[in-house]
N, C-alpha and C positions, 0 to 999 in steps of 0.2 A: 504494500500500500504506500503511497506516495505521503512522504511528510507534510502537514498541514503548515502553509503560508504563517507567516509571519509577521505579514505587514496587514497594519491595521487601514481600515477605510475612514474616508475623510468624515464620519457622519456629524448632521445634526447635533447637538447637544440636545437633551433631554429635558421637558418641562420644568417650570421651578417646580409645580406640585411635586414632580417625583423627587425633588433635593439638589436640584442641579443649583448655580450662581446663579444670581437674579442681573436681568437684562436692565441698568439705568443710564451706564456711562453715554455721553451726548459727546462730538465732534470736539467741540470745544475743553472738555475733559479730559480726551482723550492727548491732546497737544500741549495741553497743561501737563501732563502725568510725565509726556518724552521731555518737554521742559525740563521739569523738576529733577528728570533724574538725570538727567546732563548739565545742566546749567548747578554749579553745586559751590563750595568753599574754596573749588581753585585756583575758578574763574581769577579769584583774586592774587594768586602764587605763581599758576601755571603758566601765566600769557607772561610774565618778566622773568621768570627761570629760562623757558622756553626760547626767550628773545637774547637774553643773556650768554646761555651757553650752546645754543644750539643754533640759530636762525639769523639773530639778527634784526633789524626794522621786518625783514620778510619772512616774519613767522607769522604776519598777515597771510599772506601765501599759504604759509605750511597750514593756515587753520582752512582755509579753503580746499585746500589738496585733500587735508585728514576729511573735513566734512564731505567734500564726493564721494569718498569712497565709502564713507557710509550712507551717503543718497543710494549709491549703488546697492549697496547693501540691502538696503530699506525696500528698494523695487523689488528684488527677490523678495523678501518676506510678504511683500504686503500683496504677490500672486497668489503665495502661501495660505496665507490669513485671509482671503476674501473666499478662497477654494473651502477652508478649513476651519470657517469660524468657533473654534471650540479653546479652551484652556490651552497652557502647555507649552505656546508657542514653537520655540526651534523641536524641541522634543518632540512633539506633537508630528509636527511639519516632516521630521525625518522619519517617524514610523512608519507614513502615509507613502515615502518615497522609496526609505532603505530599508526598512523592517525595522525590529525589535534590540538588534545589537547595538547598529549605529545610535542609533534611538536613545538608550539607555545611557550610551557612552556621554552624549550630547547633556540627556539630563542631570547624569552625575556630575558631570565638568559643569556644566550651570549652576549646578547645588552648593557644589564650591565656593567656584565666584561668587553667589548672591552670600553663603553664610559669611567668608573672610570679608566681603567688600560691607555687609551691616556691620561686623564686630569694627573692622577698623573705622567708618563713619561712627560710633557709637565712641569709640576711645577719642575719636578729634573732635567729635560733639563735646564731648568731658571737656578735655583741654579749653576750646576757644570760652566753653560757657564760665569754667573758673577765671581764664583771662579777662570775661568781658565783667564778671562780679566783681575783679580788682580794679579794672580801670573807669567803670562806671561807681561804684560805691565803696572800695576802697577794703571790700572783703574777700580775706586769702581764705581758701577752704584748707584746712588740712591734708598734708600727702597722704596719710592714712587710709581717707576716703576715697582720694583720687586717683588713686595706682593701684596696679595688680600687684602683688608675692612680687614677681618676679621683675618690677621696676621699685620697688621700695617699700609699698605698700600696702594695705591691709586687703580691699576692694575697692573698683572703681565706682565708688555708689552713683555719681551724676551720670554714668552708662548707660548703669544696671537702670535706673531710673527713666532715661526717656526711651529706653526700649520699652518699659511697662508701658509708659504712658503711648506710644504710637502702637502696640500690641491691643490696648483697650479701644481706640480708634478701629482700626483692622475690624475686631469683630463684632461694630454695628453694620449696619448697611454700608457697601463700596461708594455711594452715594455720598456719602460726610466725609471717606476718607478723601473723596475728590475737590471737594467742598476745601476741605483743609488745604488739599494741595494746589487749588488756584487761589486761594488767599496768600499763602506764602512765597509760589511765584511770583505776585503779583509785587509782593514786596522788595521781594531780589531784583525784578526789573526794573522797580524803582529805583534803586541804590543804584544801581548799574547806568541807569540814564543818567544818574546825578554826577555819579564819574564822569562821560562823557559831558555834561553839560559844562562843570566845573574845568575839567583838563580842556576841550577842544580853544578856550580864548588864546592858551599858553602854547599850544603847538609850535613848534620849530622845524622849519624845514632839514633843518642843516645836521638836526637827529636821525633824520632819515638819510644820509651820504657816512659810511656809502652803505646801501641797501641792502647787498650782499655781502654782508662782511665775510661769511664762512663758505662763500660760492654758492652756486646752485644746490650743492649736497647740503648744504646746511637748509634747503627750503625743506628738503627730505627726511634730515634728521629730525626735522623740528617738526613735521607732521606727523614722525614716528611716537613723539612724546605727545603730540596734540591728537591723537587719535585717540588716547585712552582716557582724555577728556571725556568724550561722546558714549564711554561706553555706559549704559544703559537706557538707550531708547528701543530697544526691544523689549523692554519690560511692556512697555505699549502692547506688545503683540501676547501677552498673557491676558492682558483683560478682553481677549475676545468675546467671550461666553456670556461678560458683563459687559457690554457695548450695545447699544438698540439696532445697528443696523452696523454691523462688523463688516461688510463686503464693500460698502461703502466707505466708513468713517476710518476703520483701521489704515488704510495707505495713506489719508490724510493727516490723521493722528500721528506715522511714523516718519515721513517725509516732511511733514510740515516742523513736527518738532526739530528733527536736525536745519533744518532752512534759517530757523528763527535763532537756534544756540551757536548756528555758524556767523549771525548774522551778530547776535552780542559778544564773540571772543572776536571778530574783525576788530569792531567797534573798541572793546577795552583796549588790544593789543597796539592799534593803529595810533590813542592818547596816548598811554602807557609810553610806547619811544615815539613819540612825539613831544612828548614833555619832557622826557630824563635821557641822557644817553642809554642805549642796552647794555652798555655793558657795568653799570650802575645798579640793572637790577636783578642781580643775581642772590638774592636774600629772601627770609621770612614772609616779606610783606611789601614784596614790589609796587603794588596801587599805592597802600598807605605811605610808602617814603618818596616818590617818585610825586604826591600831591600834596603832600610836606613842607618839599624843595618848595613850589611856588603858592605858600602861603596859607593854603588850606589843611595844618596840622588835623582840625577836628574832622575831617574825617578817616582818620583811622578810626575811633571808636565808632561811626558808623557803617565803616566798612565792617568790623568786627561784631556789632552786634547781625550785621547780614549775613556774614558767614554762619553765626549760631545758625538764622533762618533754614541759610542754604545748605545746612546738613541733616536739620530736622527736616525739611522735605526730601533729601536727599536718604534718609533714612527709612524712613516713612514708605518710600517707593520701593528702594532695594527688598526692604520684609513681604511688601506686597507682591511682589513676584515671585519671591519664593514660596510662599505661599500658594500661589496661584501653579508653579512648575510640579511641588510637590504632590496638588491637588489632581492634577491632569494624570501624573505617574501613578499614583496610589489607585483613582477611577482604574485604569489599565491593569490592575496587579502588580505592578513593578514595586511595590512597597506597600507591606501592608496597609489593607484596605478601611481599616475603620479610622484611618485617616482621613478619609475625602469624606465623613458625616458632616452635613451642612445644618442651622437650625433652620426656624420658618423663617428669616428673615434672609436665608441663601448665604448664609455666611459662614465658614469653613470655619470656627472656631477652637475646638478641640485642635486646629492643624495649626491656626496662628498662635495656639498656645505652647504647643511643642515647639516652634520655631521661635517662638521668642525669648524661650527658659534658655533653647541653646545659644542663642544671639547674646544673652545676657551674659549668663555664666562664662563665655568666651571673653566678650568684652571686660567684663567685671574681674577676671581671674589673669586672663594670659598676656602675652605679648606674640601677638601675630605677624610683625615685622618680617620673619623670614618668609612665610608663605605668600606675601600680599601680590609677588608677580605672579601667585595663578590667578589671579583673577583675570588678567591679561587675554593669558595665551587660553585659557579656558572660554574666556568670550569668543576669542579668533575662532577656537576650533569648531563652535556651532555658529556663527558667518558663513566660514568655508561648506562648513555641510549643509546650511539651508539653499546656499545661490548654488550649490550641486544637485539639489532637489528639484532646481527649479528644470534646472539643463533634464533631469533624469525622466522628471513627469511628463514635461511636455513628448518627450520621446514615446516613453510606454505606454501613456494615453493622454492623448493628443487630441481627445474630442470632448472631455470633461468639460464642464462649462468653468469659463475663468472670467467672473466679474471682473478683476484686473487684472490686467495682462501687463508682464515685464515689459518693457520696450526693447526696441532695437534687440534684439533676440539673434544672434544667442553672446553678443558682446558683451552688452551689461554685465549677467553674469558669469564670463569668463576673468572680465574685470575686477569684478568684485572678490575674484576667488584668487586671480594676481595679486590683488592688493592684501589682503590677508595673509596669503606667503609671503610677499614683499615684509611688511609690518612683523612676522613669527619669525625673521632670521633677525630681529634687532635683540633676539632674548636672548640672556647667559647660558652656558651650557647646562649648569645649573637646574633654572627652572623647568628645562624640556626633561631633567631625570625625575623634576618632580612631579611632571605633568605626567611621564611615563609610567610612575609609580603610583600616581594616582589611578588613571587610568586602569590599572593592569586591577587596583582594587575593586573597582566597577564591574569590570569583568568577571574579578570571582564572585563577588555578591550577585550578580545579574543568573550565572550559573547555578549557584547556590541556592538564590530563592526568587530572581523577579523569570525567570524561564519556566521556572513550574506554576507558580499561581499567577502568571499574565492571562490576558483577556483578550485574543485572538478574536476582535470579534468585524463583524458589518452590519453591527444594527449598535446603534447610540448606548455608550454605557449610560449607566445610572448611578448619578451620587448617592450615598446612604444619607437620609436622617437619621436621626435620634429616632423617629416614631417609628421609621421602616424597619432598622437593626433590631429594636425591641416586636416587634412584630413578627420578625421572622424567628427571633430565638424560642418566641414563644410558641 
């Protein structure tokens, strides 16, 4: 007898009656959410680090180079996401094209990224919020509280704390956490325009000569570091399930948001060495001293209190996706299943609470410093494998109905899958054994237990409630 298929069908998702995510996210939501989780606390380090040692005035450049390539990117997915409107995103996406292995590999590398990228937001949330207590009212929290064992101190309580507090958001309705998260945009965008407003009178031309200071390789290098700026606007493509019209709004939602976050690192980068020499701003807090220099001291503390902002949504988003990755794997069997119980309000709770004990305890206890570049090559490697999805589908069936369709076929995503190799040979050797050895672990657990109790199926799984689990035990 012939072994049974592997790869799951693009289905439907399942009514909310039967426990599935409830449909509210709107267009607008959704471009707020690729915002938020791009646009973050580097904006303000990244673009004078970037310009300093890597680029030059033309890490304007490099930020437009990094952002195509994940426009490119983003078209693949959002073929993906319009075909597949369901959870899970990349994970998801690759069942439907490569089966169950790649699938798994994709989701475990995701699970990664999203846990080390909350624990370290969660540790620099700490930091900026004690900074911004001391320089607004002049109160030092204790090291005690503020560090883990293994930097001096007892636990990071301000961590452990706003993960609580963004985990109790999480599990009302996705509706408030969206709420939350265009309020706090909106904020950052504000800061953000206020830099540009304050810097563009002080612009110098003669900061911009010469342009390329590091050559054209330096527009490259500098896009190499400015690309991982951008990484989490695919979290966008997790809230499929909860979007009103995913076929539609989701390539909006993922396209638009990088259009908009390319369009504010121009912007800060372009003042930034316009204002200061680059090679000045190779420090801490390149905005804040570079608008310093020409008079405007006080806004470092409202550069600082923004960054608090811009990690609290930046946080807030990272747990919601995993969340949401964990949710899609568990519905399929690839991780126990009483994880995906949703209450009546479609809200995966029991799963935002497991992921936030370990988001916490991580943050609050460790130092994650040495793992932080998987989160990197862990993103590249589900890029690579969803714009190879897109090449594989259209191949094997080629009459599916594709609300959006990649362009320019089959460049784009060949492009999109160059540029991710291009960008995965900037890593140490290092990280590729960690990436290996991670990896290799996915594979035994996937053997071990998501290969026997997966869900091989072509008719729409089904979330568990509370009321269904207790119904059937009974």
């Amino acid at each position: 007898m012939a072994a049974p298929t592997r790869i799951g069908s693009p289905a439907a998702p399942p009514p909310v009656a039967d426990g599935s995510l409830k449909r509210s996210l709107t267009r607008l939501d959704l471009i707020a959410m690729g915002v938020g989780s791009i646009v973050g606390a580097g904006i303000f380090v990244t673009t004078g680090v970037a310009a300093a040692t890597k680029a030059g005035p033309a890490i304007m450049l490099s930020f437009v180079l990094a952002g195509a390539i994940c426009v490119l990117v983003a078209l693949c997915y959002s073929e993906l996401a319009s075909m597949t409107p369901v959870s899970g995103s990349a994970y998801t996406y690759t069942r439907t094209t490569m089966g169950e292995i790649p699938a798994f590999l994709v989701g475990w590398n995701l699970l990664l990224e999203y846990a080390v990228a909350a624990s370290a937001i969660a540790i620099g949330w700490s930091g900026l919020f004690g900074a911004a207590l001391n320089s607004l009212f002049g109160v030092t929290l204790p090291k005690a509280i503020t560090a883990g064992p293994g930097s001096g101190g007892v636990v990071n309580l301000p961590a452990v704390l706003i993960v609580a507090v963004l985990v109790a958001v999480l599990v009302f309705e996705v509706k408030i956490a969206a709420v939350v998260v265009k309020t706090l945009v909106a904020l950052t965008i504000g800061v953000l325009a206020l830099v540009v407003v304050i810097g563009s009178p002080h612009l110098h031309a003669g900061n911009w000569s010469p342009f390329l200071p590091f050559g054209v390789h330096g527009i490259a290098a500098g896009a190499a570091l400015a690309f991982f700026a951008y990484l989490g606007f695919d979290i966008v493509a997790t809230s499929a399930e909860e979007t009103r019209d995913p076929r539609r709004d989701l390539p909006w939602g993922m396209i638009g948001s990088v259009v908009i976050a390319t369009a504010l690192y121009v912007a800060v980068s372009a003042v930034l060495t316009g204002v200061a020499p680059y090679s000045s701003l190779n420090n801490a807090a390149p905005v804040a001293t570079a608008l310093a220099a020409i008079g405007a001291g006080w806004i470092g503390k409202v550069i600082l209190v923004a960054s608090v902002i811009a990690l609290t949504k930046g946080l807030l988003m990272v747990c919601y996706g995993q969340t949401r990755l964990v949710f899609a794997m568990s519905r399929d069997g690839m991780v126990p299943k009483s994880l995906c119980r949703t209450n009546s309000r479609g809200a995966p709770v029991r799963l935002s609470l497991v992921i936030g004990a370990v988001v916490a305890v991580v943050a609050g206890l460790l130092n994650i410093d040495t793992v932080a570049e998987l989160v990197n090559i862990g993103a590249l490697f589900a890029f690579l494998i969803v714009s190879l999805g897109v090449l594989i589908l259209r191949r094997t069936d080629p009459d599916r109905a594709r609300p959006f369709r990649t362009p320019l076929m089959p460049f784009v995503p060949l492009l999109a899958i160059g540029g991710c190799i291009w960008l995965a040979t900037t890593f140490e050797a290092l990280t590729w054994v960690r990436f290996v050895v991670w990896s290799a672990a996915g594979i035994a657990l996937y053997l071990g237990y998501g290969r026997r109790h997966s869900i091989t199926r072509t008719a729409p799984a089904v979330a568990l409630t509370d009321e269904a689990v207790a119904g059937g035990a009974a």
